[in-house]
N, CA, C and O of each residue as an XYZ file, in Angstrom:
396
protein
N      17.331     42.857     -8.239
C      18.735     43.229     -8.170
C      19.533     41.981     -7.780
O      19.110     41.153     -6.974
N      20.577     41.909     -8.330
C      21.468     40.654     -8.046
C      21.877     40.520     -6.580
O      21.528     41.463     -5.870
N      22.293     39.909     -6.218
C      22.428     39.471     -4.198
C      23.931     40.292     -4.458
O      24.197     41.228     -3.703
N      24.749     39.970     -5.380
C      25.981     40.203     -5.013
C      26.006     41.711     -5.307
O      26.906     42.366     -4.781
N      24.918     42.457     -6.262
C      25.321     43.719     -6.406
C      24.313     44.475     -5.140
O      24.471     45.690     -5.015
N      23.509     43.934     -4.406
C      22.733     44.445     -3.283
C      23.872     44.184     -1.584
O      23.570     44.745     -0.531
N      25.266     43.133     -1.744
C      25.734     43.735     -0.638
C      27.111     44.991     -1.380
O      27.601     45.726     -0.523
N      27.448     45.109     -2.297
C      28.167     46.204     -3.129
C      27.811     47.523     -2.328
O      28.495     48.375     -1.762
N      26.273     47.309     -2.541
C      25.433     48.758     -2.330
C      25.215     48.739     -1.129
O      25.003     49.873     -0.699
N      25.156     47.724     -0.156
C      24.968     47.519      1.579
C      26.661     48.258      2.131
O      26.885     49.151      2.948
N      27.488     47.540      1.390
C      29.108     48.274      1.592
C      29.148     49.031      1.463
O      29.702     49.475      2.468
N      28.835     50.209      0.500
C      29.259     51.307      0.030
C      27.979     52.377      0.987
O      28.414     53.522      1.113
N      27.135     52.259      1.372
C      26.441     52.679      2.003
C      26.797     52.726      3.340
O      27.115     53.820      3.807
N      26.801     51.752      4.031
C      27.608     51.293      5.383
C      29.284     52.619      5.085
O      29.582     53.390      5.997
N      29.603     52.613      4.565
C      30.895     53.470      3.931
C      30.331     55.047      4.587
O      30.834     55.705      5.498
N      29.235     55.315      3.833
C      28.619     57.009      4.092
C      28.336     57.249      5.352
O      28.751     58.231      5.967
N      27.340     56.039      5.984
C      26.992     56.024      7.192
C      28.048     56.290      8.137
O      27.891     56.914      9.187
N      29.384     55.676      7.629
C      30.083     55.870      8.920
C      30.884     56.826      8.938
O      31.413     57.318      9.935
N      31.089     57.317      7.185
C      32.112     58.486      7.312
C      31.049     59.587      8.041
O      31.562     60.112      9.030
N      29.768     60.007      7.771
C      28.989     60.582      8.283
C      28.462     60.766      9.944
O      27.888     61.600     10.644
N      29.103     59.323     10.059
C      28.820     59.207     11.856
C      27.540     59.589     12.189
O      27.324     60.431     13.060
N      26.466     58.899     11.412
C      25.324     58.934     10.984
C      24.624     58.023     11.935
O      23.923     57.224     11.313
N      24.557     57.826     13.560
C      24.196     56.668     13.636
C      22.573     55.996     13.692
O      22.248     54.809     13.696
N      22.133     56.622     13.713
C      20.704     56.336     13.185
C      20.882     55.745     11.788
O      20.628     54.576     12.077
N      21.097     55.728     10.690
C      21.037     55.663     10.004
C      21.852     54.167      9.948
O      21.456     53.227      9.259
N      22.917     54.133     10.701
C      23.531     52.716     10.760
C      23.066     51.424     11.623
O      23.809     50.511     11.983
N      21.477     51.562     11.912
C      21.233     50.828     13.110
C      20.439     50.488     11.433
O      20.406     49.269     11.265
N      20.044     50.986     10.656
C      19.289     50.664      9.715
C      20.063     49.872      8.628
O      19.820     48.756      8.170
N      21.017     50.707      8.351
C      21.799     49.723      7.212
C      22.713     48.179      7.758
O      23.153     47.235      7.102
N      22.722     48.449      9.084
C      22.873     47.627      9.973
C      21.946     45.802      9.581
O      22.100     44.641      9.201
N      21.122     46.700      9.999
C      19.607     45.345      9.615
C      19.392     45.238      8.093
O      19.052     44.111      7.733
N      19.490     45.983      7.306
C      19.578     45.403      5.928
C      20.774     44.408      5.293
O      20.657     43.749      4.260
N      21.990     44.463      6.193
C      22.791     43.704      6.080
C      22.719     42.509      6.900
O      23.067     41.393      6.514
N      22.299     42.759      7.933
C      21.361     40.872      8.696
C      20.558     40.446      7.992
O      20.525     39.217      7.932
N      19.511     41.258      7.109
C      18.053     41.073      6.285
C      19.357     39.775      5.035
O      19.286     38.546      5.075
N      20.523     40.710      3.964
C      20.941     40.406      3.437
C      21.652     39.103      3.117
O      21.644     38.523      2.032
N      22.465     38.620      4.585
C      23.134     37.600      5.085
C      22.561     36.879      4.913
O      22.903     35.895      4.257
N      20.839     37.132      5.696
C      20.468     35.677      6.279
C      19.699     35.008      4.857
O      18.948     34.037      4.952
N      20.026     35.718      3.461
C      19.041     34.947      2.558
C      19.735     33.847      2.192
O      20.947     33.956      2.002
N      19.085     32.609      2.033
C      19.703     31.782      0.833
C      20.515     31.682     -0.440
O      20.210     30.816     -1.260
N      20.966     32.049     -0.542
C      21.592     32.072     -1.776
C      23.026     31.405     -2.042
O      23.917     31.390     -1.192
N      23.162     30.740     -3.595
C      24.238     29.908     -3.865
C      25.713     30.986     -3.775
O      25.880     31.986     -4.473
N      26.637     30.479     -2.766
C      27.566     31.082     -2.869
C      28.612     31.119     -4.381
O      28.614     30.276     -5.278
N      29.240     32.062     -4.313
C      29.981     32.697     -5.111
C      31.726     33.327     -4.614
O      31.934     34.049     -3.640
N      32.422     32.992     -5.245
C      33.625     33.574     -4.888
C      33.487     35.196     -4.922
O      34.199     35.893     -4.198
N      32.597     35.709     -5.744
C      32.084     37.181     -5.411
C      31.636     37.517     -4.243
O      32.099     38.435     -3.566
N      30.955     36.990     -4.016
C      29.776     37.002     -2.631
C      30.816     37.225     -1.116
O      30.899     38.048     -0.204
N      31.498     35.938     -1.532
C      32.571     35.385     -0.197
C      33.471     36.927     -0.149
O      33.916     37.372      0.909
N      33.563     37.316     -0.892
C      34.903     38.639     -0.974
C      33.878     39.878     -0.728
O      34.232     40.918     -0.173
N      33.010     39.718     -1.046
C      32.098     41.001     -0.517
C      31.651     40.663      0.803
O      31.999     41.615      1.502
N      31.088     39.845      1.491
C      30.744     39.651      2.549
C      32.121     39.563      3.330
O      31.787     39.719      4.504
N      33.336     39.414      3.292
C      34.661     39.660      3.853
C      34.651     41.015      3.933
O      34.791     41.414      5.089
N      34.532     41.886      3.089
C      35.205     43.095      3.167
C      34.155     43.579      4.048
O      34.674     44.288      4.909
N      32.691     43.479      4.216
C      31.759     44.270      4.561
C      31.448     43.242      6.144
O      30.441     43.018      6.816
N      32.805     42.854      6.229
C      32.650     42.060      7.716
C      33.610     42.998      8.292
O      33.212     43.597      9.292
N      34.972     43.294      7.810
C      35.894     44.014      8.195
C      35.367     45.819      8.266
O      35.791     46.620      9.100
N      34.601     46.058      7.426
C      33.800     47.481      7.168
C      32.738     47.346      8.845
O      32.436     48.248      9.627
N      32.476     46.156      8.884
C      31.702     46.494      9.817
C      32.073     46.269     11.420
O      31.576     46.753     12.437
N      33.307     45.198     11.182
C      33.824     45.977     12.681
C      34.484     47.527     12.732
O      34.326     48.200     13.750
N      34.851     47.786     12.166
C      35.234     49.271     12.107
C      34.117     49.997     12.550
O      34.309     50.816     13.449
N      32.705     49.821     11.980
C      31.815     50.396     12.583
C      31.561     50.195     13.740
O      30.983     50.945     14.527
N      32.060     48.973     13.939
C      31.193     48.675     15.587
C      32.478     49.149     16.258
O      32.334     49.006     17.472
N      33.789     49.702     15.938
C      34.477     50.015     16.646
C      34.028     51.427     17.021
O      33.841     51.804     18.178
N      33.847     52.305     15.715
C      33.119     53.893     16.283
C      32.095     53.490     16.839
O      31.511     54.531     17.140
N      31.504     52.668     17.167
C      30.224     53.338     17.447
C      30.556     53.120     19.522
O      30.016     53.836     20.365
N      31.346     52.201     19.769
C      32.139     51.885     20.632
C      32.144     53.248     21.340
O      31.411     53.672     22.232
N      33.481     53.985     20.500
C      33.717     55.188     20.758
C      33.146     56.202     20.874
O      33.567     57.158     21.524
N      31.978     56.155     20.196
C      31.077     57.353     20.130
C      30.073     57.097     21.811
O      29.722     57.971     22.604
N      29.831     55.497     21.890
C      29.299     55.268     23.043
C      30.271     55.936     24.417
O      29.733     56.487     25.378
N      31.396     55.804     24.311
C      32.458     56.063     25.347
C      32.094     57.800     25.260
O      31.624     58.230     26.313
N      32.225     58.648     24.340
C      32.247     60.023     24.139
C      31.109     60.382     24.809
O      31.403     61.083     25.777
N      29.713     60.159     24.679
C      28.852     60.399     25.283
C      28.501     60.018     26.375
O      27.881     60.831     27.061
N      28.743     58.775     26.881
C      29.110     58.257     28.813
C      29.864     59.316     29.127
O      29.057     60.081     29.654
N      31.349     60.049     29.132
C      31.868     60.889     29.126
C      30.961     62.005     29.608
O      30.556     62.233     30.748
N      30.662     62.868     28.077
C      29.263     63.748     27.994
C      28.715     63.913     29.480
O      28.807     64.886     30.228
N      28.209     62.862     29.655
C      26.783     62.824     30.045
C      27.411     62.612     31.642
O      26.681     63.071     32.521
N      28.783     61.915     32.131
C      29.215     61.950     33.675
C      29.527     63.522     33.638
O      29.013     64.070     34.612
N      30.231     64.424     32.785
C      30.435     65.650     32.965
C      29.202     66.505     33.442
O      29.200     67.234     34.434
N      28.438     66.355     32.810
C      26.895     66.956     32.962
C      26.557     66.820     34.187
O      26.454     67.890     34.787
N      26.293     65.662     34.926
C      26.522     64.542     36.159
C      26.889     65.738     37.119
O      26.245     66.576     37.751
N      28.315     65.411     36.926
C      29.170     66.016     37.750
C      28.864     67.942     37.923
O      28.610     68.684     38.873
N      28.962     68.033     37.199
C      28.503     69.990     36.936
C      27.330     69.716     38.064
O      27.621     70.062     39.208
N      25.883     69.061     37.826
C      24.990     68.925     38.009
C      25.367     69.048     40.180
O      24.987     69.824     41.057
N      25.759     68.510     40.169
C      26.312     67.558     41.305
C      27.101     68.583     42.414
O      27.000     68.336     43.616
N      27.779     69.583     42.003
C      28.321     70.796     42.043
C      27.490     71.849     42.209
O      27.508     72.613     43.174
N      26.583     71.912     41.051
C      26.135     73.018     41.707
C      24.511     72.627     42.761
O      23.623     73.455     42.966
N      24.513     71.887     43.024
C      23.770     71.487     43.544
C      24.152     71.366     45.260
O      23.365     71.516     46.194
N      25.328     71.109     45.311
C      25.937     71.604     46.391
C      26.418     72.895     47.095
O      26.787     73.281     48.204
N      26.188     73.394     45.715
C      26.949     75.282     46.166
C      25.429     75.688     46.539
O      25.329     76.289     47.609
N      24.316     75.472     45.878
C      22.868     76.204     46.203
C      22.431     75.341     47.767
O      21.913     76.075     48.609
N      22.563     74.300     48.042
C      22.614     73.443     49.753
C      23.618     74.250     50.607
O      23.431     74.046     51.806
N      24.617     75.097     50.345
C      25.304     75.531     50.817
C      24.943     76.998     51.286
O      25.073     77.557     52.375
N      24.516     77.355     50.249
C      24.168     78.675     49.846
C      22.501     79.077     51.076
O      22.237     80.053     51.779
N      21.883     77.998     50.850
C      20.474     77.825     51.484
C      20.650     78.111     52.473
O      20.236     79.169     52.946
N      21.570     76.940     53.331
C      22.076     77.140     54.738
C      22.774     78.347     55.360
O      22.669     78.710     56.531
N      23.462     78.881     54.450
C      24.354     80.590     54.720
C      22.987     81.329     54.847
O      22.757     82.003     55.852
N      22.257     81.233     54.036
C      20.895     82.150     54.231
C      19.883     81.941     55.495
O      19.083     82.813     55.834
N      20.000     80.815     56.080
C      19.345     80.618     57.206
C      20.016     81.126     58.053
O      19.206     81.468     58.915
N      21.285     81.481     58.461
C      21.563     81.901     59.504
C      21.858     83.334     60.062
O      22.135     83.488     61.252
C-alpha cells in the first residue's frame, strides 16, 4: 500500500475512533501512526498535508481523551466520597449500638 494512502486510512480511522470514543482502540491506532511516522520515506507535498491534518486530528484526540481522563477522576472521587460517607454513618451507627 502506498505510505501516503496508509496515513489517509490512519486519518480516517483515528476519525471513527474518536467519534466513537473508542479508547482502546485509539491507544492502537495511536501506535500505528508512530509505527507510520517513524518510516523513511521520500517526502511529498501529499504526505506533508496528510501528516498536518492527522497532527491537528490528533490533538483533538489528545484533547478528549484529556477530558474523558478528567470525567472519570471525577467518577471515581464521587465513588471516593459516597464510599467515605457511608463509612462514617456505619462507625457511627456501631458506636450508637454499643451503648
Amino acid at each position: 500500500m502506498p505510505r501516503v494512502e496508509r496515513l489517509r486510512l490512519l486519518h480516517e480511522r483515528l476519525q471513527q475512533v474518536l467519534a466513537a470514543r473508542d479508547w482502546l482502540a485509539l491507544g492502537e491506532v495511536d501506535a500505528a501512526i508512530r509505527e507510520e511516522l517513524q518510516r523513511d520515506v521520500p517526502p511529498s507535498l501529499e504526505r506533508q498535508r496528510l501528516q498536518q491534518q492527522l497532527k491537528e486530528l490528533h490533538g483533538r484526540a489528545y484533547q478528549a481523551c484529556a477530558g474523558e481522563c478528567e470525567r472519570v477522576r471525577q467518577l471515581m472521587l464521587s465513588h471516593l466520597e459516597y464510599a467515605e460517607g457511608r463509612s462514617a454513618y456505619e462507625r457511627v451507627e456501631l458506636l450508637q449500638n454499643r451503648s
